[in-house]
N, C-alpha and C positions, 0 to 999 in steps of 0.2 A: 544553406537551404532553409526556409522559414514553410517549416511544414502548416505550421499551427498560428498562423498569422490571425490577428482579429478574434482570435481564441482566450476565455476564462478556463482556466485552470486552479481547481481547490486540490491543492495535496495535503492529506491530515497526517501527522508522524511527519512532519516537510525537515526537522533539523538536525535528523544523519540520518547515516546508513542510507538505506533505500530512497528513502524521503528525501532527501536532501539532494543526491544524485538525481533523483525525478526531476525536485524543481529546478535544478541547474538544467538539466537535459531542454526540459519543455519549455521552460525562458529563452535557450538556446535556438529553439526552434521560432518564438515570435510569440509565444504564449503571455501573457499575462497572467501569474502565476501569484496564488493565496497562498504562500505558506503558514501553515498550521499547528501547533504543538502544545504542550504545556511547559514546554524548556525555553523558555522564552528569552535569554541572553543569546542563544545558540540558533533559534527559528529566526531572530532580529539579523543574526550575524551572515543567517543564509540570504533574505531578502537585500540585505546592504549589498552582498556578493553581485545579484541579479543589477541588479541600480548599478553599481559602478562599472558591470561589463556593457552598460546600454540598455539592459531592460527594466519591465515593468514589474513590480514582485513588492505587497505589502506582508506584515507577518499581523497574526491573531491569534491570542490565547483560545484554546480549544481542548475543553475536555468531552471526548467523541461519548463518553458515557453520560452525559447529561443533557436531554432531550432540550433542555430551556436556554443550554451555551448552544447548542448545536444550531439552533432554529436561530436565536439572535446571529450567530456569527455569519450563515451562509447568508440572512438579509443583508448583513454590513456587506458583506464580498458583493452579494447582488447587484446593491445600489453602487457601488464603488466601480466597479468595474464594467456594470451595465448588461450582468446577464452571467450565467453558468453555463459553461459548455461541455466542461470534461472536471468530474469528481475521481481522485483516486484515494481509495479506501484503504489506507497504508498503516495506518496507526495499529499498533498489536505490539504487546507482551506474550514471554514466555511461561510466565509462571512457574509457579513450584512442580520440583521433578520428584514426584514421590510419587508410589504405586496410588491406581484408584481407592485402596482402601483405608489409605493411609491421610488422603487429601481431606483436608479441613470443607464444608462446605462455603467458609471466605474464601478460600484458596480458588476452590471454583467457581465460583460466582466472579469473581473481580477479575477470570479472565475471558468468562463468557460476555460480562458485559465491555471490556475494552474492544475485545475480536470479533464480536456477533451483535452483541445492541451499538456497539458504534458504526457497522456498518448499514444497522437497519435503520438508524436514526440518520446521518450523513445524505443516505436516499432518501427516505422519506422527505426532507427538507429540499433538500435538491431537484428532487423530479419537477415538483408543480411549476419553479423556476423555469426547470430545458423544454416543459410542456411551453409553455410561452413563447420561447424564442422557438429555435427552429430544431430542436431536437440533440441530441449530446454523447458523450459518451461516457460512461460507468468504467474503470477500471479495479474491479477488487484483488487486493493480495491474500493469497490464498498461501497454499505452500503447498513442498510433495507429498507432506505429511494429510494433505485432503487429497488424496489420491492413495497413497497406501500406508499401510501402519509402524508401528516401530514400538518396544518395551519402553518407552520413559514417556516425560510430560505428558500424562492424559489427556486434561483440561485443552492445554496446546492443539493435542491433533484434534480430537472436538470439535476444538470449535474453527480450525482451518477447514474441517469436512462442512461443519454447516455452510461457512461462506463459499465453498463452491456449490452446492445447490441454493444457496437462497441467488448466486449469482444467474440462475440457469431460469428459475423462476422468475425472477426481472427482467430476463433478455424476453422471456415471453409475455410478460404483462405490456412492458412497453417499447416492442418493437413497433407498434402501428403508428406510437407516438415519435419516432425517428430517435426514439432511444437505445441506445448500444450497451450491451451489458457483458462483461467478459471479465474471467479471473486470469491471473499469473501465479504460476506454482514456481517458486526458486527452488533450486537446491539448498546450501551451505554457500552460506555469501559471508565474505569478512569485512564485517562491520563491526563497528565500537561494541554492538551487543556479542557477538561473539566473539571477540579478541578478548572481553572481559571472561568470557567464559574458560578461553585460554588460560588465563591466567591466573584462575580458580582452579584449572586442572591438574592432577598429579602428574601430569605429563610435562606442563612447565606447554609456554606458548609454540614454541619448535615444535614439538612434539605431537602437540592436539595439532596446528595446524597440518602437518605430514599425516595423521590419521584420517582427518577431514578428505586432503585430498588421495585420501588411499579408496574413498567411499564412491568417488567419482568416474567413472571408466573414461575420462578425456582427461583425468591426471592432475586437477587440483580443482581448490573452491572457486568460487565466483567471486567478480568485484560485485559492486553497488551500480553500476555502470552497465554491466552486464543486461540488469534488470529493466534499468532503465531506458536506456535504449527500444525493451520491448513497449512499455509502457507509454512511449513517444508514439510508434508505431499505431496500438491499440485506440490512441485519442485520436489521432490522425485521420483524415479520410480515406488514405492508403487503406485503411480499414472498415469501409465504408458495407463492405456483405459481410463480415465479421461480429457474430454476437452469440451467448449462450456457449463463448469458446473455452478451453482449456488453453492458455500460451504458458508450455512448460519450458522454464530455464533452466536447467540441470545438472547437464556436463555429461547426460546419461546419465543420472542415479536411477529415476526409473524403469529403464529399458533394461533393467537387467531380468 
């Protein structure tokens, strides 16, 4: 099925975990896919992946907190591929887990601007492009942590709350413009970023991970896949009355 045929696709974070699964997903579909990172042996290695299974997929250095990389790179994807269709806003750290009162104000800042100015910059650059062609779709990663709270990484849930309303206030700025604007809340997904957490844990990787899925009510974490799949979905025209949404992936952590 080639959902997304004739379709630009920017994913930032594109060279694991989430990102990575995205742009294999949406190349899979027919996408024409910019992966994005600052891990650039690893974003190159994803792009190669896309090319040798048949698609279309270049990589570019991208640091989403720097308004002047951000603006240069979406122009190179623009002219390169001939237009932006679908940005996903993927790129985020966790930052340091220490109480609010204990968090350094670096600490904070360097993960408001990865998770919240990189997602305000990434649009901003993007729109005036989807305003040209024929309009696009926004998918921001959020998390369940922008939807309810939890004792540890402050900064983290912070600024997952901001991007779901800055996502809700773009769906209404430019829905007229045939722009779609929609977040993804995952659960607990295993990916390199937390299998390394695994294995920083007292509990040893077994162990965190059987905790993780004890947190779940459908009885384990998520792939990368998992995600991704919605996020196909969201760029898609299947998703065409779709915007200002919450798509939680969760396993039930929230419904509790």
């Amino acid at each position: 099925m080639q959902r997304l045929n004739d379709k630009t696709a920017i994913v930032t974070g594109g060279s694991s975990g989430i990102g990575r699964a995205a742009c294999l997903r949406l190349a899979a579909e027919g996408a024409r896919v910019a992966v994005t990172d600052i891990q650039d042996d690893a974003g190159n290695a994803v792009a190669a992946e896309i090319r040798d299974a048949g698609g279309e997929a270049r990589y570019w250095h991208l640091d989403v907190a720097s308004g002047e990389d951000v603006d240069t790179v979406l122009a190179k994807v623009a002219d390169t591929f001939g237009g932006i269709d679908v940005l996903v806003n993927n790129a985020g750290i966790t930052g340091a887990d220490k109480p609010t009162h204990e968090l350094t104000e670096a600490e904070w800042q360097r993960v408001i601007d990865i998770n919240v100015k990189g997602v305000f910059l990434c649009t901003k650059y993007a729109v005036p492009t989807m305003r040209r062609g024929t309009g696009g779709s926004i998918i921001n990663l959020s998390s369940i942590y922008g939807i309810v709270g939890a004792p540890d990484i402050p900064a983290y849930h912070a600024s997952k709350g901001a991007v779901r309303l800055m996502t809700k206030t773009d769906a209404l700025l430019y829905a007229a413009d045939g722009i779609r604007v929609n977040s993804v809340h995952p659960g607990f997904i295993w990916t390199p970023l937390v299998e390394a957490m695994a294995r920083d844990s007292e509990q040893g990787v077994e162990g965190f991970r059987r905790h993780l899925d004890s947190l779940h009510p459908i009885g384990h974490v998520g792939e990368p896949d998992d995600i991704a799949h919605g996020i196909v979905y969201l760029a898609s025209d299947e998703a065409r009355f779709v915007t200002g949404s919450e798509l939680v992936i969760d396993g039930g952590y929230t419904a509790r």
